[in-house]
Backbone as XML, in Angstrom:
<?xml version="1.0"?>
<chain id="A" units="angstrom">
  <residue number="1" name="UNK">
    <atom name="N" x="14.328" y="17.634" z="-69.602"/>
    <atom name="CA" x="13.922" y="17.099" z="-68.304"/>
    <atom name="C" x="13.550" y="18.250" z="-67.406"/>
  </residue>
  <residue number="2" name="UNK">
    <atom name="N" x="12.483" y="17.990" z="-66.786"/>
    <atom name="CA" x="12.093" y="19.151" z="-65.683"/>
    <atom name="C" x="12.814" y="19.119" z="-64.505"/>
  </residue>
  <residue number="3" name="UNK">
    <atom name="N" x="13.763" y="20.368" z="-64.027"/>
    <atom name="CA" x="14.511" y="20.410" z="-63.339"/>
    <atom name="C" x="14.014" y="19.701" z="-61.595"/>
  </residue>
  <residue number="4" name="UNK">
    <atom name="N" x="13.308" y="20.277" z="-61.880"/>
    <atom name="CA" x="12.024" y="19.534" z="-60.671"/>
    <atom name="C" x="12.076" y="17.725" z="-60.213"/>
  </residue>
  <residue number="5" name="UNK">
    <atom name="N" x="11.901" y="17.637" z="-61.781"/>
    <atom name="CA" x="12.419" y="15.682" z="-61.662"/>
    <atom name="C" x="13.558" y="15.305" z="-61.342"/>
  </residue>
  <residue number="6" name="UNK">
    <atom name="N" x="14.928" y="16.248" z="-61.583"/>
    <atom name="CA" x="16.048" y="16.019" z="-61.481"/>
    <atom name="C" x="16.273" y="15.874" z="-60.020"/>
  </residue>
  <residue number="7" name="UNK">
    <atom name="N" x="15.634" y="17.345" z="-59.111"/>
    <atom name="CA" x="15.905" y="17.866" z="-57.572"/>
    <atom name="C" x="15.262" y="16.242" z="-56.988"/>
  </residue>
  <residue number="8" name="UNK">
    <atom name="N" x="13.967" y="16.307" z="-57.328"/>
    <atom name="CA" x="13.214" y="15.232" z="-56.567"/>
    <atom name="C" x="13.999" y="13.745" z="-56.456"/>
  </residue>
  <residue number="9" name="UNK">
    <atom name="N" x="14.124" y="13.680" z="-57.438"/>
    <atom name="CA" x="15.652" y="12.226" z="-57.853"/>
    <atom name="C" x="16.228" y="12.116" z="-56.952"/>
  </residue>
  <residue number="10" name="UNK">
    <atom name="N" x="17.175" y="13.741" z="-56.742"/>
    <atom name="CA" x="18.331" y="13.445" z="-55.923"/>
    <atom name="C" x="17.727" y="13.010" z="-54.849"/>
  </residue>
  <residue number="11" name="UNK">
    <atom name="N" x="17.279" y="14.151" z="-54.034"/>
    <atom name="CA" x="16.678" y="13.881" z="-52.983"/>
    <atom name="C" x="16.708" y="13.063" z="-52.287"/>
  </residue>
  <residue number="12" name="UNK">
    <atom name="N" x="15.600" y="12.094" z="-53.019"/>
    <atom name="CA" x="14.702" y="10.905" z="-52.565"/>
    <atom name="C" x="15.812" y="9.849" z="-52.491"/>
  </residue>
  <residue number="13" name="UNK">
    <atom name="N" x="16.682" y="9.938" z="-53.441"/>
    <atom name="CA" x="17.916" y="9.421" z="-53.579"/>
    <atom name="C" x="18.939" y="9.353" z="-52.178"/>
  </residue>
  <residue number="14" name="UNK">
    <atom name="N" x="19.161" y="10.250" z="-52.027"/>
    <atom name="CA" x="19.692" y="10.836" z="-50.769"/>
    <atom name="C" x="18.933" y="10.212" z="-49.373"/>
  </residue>
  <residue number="15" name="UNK">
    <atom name="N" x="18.062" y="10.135" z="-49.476"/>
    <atom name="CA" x="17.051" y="9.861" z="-48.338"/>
    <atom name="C" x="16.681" y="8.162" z="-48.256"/>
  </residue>
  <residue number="16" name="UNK">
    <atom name="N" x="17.880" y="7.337" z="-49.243"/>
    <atom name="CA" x="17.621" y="6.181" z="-49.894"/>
    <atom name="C" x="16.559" y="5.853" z="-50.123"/>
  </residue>
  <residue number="17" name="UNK">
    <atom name="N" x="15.722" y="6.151" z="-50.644"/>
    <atom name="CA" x="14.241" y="5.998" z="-51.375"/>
    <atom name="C" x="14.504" y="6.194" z="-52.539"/>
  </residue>
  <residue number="18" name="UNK">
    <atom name="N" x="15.007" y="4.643" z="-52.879"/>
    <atom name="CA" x="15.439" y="4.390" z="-54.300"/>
    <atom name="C" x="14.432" y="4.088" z="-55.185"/>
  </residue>
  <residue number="19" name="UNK">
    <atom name="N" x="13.666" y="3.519" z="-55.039"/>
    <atom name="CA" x="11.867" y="3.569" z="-55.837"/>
    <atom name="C" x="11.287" y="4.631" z="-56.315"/>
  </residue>
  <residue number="20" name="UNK">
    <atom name="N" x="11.207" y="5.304" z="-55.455"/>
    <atom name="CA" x="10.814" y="6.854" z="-56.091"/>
    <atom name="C" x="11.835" y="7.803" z="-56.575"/>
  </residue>
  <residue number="21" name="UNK">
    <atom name="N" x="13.673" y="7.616" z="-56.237"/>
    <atom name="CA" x="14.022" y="8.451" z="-56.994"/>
    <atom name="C" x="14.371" y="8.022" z="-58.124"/>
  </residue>
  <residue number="22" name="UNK">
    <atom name="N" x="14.009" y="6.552" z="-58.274"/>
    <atom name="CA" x="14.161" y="6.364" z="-60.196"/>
    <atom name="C" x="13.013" y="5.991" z="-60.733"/>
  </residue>
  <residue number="23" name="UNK">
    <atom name="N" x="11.752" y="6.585" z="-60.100"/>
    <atom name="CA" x="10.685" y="6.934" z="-60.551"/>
    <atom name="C" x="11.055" y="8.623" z="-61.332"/>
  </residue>
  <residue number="24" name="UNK">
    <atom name="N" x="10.986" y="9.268" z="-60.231"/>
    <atom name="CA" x="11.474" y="10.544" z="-60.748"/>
    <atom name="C" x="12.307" y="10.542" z="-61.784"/>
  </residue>
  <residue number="25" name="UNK">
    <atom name="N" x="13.486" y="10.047" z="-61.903"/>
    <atom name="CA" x="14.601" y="10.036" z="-62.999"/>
    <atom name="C" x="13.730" y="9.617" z="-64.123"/>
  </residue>
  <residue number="26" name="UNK">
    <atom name="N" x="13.069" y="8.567" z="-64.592"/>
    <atom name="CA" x="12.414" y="7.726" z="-65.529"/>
    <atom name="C" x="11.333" y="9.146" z="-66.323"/>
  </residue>
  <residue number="27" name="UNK">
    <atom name="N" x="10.786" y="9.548" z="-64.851"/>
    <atom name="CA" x="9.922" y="10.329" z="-65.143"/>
    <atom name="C" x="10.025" y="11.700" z="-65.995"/>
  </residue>
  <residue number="28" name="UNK">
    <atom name="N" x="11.420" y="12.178" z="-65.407"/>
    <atom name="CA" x="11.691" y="13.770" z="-66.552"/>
    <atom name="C" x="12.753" y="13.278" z="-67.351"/>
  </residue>
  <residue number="29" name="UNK">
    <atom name="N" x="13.329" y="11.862" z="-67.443"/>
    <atom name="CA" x="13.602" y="11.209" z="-68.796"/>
    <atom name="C" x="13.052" y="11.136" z="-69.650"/>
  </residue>
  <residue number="30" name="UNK">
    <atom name="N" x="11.454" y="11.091" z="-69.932"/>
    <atom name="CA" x="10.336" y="11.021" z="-70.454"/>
    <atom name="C" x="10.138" y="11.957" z="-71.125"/>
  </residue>
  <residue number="31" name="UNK">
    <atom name="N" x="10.331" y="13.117" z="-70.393"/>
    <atom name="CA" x="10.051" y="14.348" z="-70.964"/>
    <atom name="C" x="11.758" y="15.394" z="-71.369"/>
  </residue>
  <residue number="32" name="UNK">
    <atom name="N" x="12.717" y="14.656" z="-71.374"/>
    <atom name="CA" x="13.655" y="15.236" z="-71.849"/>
    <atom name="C" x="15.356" y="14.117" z="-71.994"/>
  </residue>
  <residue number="33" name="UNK">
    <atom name="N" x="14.900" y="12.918" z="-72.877"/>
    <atom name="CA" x="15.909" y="12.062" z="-72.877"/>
    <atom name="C" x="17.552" y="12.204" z="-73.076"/>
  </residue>
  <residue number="34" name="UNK">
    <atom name="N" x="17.583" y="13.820" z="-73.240"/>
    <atom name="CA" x="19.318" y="14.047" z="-73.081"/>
    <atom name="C" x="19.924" y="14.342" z="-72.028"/>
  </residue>
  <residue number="35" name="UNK">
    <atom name="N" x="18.898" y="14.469" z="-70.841"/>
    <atom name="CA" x="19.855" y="15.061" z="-69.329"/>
    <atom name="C" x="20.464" y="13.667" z="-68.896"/>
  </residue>
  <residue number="36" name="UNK">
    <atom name="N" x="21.950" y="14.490" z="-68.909"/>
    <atom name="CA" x="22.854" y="13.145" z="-68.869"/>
    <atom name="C" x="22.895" y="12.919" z="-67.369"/>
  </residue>
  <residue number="37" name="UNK">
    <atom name="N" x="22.984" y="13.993" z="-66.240"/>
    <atom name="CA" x="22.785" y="14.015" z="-64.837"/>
    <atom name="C" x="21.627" y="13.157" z="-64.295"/>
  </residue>
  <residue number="38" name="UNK">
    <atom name="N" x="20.237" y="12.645" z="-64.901"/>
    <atom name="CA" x="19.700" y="11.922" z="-64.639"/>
    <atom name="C" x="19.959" y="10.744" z="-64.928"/>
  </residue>
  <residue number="39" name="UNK">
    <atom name="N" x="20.955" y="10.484" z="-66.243"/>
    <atom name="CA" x="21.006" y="9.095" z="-66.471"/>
    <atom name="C" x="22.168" y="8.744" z="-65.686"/>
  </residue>
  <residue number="40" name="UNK">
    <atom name="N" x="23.127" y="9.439" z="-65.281"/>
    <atom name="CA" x="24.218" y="8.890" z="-64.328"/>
    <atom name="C" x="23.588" y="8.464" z="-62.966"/>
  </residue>
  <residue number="41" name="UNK">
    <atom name="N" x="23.044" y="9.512" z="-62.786"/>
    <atom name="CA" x="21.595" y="9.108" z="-61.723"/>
    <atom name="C" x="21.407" y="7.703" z="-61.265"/>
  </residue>
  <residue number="42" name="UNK">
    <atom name="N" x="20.430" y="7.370" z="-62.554"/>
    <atom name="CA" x="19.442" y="6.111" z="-63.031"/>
    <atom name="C" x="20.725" y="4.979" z="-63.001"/>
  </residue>
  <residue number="43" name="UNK">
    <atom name="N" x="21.518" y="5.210" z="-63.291"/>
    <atom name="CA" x="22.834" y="4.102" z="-63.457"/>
    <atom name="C" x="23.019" y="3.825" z="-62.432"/>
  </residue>
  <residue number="44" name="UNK">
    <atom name="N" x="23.235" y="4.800" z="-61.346"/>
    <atom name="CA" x="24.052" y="4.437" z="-59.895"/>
    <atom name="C" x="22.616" y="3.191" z="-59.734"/>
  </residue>
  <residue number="45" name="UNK">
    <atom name="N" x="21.377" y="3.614" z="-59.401"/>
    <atom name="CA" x="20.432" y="3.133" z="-59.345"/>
    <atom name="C" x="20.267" y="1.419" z="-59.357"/>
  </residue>
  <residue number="46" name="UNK">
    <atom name="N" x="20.791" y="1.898" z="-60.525"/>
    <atom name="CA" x="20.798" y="0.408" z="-61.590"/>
    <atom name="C" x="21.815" y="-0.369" z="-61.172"/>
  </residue>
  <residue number="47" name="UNK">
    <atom name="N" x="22.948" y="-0.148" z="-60.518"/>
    <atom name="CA" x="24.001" y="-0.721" z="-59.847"/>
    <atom name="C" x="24.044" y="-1.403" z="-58.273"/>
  </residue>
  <residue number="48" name="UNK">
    <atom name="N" x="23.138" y="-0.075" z="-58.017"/>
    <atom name="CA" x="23.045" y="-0.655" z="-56.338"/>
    <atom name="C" x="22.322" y="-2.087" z="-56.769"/>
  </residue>
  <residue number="49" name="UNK">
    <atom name="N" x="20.976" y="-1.868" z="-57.635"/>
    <atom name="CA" x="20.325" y="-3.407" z="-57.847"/>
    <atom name="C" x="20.602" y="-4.029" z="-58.453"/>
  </residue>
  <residue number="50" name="UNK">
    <atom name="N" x="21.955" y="-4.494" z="-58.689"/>
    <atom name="CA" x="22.512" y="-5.451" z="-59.579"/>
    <atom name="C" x="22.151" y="-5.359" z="-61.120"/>
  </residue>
  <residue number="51" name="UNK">
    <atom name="N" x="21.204" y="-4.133" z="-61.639"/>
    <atom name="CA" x="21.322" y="-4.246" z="-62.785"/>
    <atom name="C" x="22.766" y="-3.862" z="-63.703"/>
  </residue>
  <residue number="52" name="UNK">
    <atom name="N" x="23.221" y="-4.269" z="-63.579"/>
    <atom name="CA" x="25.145" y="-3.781" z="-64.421"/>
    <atom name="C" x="24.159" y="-3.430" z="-65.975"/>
  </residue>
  <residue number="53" name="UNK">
    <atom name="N" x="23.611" y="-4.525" z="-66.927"/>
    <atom name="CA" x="23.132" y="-4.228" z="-68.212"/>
    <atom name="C" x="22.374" y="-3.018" z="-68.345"/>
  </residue>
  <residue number="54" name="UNK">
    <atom name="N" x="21.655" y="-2.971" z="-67.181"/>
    <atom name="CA" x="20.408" y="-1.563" z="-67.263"/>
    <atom name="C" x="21.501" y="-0.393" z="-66.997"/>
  </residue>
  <residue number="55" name="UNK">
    <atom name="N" x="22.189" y="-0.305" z="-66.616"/>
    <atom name="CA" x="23.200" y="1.159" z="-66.109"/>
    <atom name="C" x="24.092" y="0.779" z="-66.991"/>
  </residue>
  <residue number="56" name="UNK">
    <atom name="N" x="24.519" y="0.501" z="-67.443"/>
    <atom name="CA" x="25.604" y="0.400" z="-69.080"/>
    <atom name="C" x="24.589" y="1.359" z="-70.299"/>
  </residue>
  <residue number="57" name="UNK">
    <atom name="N" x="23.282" y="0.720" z="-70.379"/>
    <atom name="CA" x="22.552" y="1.349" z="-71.308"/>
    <atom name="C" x="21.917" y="2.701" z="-71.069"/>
  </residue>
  <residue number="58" name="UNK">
    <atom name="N" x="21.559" y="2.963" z="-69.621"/>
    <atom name="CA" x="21.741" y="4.070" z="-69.582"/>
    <atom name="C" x="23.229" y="4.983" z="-69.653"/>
  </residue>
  <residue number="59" name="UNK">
    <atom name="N" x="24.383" y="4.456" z="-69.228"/>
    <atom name="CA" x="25.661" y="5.437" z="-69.500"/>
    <atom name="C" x="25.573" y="5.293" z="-70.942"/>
  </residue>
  <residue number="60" name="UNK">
    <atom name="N" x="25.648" y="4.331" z="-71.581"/>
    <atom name="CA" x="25.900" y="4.743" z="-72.912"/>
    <atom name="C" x="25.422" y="5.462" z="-73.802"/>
  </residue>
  <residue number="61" name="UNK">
    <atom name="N" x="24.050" y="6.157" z="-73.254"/>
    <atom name="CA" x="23.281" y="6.996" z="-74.239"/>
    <atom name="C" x="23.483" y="8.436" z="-74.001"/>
  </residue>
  <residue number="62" name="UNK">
    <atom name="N" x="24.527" y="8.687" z="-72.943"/>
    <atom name="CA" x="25.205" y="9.873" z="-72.777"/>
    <atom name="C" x="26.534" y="10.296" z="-73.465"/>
  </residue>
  <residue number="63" name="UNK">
    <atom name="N" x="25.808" y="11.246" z="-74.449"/>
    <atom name="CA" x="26.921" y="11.908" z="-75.746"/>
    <atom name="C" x="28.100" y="12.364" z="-75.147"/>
  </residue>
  <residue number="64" name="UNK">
    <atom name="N" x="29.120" y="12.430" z="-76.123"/>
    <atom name="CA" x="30.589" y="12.946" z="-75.599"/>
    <atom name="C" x="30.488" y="14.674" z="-74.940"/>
  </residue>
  <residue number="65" name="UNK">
    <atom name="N" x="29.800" y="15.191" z="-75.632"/>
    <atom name="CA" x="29.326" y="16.749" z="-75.013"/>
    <atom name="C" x="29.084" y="17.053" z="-74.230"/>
  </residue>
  <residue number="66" name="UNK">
    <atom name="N" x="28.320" y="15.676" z="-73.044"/>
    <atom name="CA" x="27.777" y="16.220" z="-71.974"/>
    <atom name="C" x="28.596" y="16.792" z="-70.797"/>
  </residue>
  <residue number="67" name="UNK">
    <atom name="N" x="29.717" y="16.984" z="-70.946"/>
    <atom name="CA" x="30.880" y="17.228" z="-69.983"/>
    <atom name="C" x="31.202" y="16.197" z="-68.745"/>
  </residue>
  <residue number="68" name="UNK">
    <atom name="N" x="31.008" y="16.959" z="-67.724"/>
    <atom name="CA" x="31.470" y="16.399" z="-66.677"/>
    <atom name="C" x="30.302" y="14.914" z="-66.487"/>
  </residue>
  <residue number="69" name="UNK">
    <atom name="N" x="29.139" y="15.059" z="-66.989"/>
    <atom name="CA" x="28.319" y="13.806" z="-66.570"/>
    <atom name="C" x="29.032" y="12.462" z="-67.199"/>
  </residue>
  <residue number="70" name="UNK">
    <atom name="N" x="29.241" y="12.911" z="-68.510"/>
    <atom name="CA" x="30.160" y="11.895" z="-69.796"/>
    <atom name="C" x="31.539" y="11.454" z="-69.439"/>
  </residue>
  <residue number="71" name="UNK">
    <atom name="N" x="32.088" y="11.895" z="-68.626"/>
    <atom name="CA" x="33.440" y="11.743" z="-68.031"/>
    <atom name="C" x="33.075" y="10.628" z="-66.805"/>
  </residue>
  <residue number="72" name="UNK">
    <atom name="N" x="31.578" y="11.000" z="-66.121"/>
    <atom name="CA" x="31.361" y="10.044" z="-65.094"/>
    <atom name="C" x="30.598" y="9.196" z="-65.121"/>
  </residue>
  <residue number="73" name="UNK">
    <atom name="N" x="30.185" y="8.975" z="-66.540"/>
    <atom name="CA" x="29.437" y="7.731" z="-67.363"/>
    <atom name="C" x="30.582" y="6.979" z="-67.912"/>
  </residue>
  <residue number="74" name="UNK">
    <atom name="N" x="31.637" y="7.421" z="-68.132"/>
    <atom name="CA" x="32.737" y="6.422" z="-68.823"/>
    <atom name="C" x="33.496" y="5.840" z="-67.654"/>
  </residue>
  <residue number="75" name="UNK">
    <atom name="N" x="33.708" y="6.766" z="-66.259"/>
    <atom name="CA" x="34.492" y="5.730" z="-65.484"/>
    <atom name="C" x="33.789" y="4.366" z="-64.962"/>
  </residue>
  <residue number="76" name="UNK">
    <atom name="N" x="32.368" y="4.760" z="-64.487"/>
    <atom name="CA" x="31.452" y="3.740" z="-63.993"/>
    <atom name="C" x="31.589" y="2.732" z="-65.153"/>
  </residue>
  <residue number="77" name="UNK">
    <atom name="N" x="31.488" y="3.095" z="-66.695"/>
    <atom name="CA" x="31.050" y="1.803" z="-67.899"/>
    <atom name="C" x="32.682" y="1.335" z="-67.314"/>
  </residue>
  <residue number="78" name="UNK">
    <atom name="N" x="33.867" y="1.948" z="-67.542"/>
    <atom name="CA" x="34.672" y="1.242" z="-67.227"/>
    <atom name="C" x="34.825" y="-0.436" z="-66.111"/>
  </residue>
  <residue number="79" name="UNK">
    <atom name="N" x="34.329" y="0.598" z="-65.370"/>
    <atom name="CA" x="33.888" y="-0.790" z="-64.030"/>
    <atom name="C" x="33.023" y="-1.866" z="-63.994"/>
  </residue>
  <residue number="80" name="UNK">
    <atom name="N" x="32.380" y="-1.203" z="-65.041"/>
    <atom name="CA" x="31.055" y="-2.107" z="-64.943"/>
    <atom name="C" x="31.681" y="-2.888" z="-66.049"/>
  </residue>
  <residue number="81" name="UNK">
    <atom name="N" x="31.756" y="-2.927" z="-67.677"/>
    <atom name="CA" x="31.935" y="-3.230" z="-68.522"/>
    <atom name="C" x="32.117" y="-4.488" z="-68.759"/>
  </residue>
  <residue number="82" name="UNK">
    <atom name="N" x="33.300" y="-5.373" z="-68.278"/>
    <atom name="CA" x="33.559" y="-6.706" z="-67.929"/>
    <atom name="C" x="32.553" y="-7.266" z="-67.338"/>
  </residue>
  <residue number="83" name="UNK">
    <atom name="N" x="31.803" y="-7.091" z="-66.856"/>
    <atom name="CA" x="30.852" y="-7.808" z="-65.801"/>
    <atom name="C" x="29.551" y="-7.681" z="-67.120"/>
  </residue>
  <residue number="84" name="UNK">
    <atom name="N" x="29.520" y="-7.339" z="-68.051"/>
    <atom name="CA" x="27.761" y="-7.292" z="-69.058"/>
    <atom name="C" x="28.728" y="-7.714" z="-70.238"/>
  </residue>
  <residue number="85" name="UNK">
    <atom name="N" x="30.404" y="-8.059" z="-70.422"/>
    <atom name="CA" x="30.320" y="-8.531" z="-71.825"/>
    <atom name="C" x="29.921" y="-10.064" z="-71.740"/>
  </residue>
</chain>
């Protein structure tokens, strides 16, 4: 993922311009599908809009390795989990 897509994410994120920062996320997902920091990202994303199924599938494609992102992909699936079985 281009670090660039990651900054812009937050950002826009930050600035609640949630359209474009999971444009951005989607976007250097594209070009690098293991940055787990974007998919925790894309999850919060996916939560604010009621997607629970879309942010499950993105946490879950974050490997045990990724450290600290993988630790904060499992508490969110935790929460979420019940609500998409």
């Amino acid at each position: 993922m281009s670090e660039a897509h990651f900054n812009a994410g937050t950002a826009l994120l930050s600035l609640d311009r949630m359209d474009e920062a999971q444009a951005a996320y989607e976007a250097g997902l594209r070009l690098d599908s293991d940055e787990a920091r974007a998919r925790v990202n894309l999850a919060q994303i996916l939560l604010l809009r009621g997607d629970k199924a879309g942010a499950a599938r993105a946490l879950r494609a974050i490997p045990p390795d990724a450290g600290p992102a993988y630790v904060r992909a499992q508490s969110l699936l935790a929460d979420i989990l019940p609500a998409v079985r």
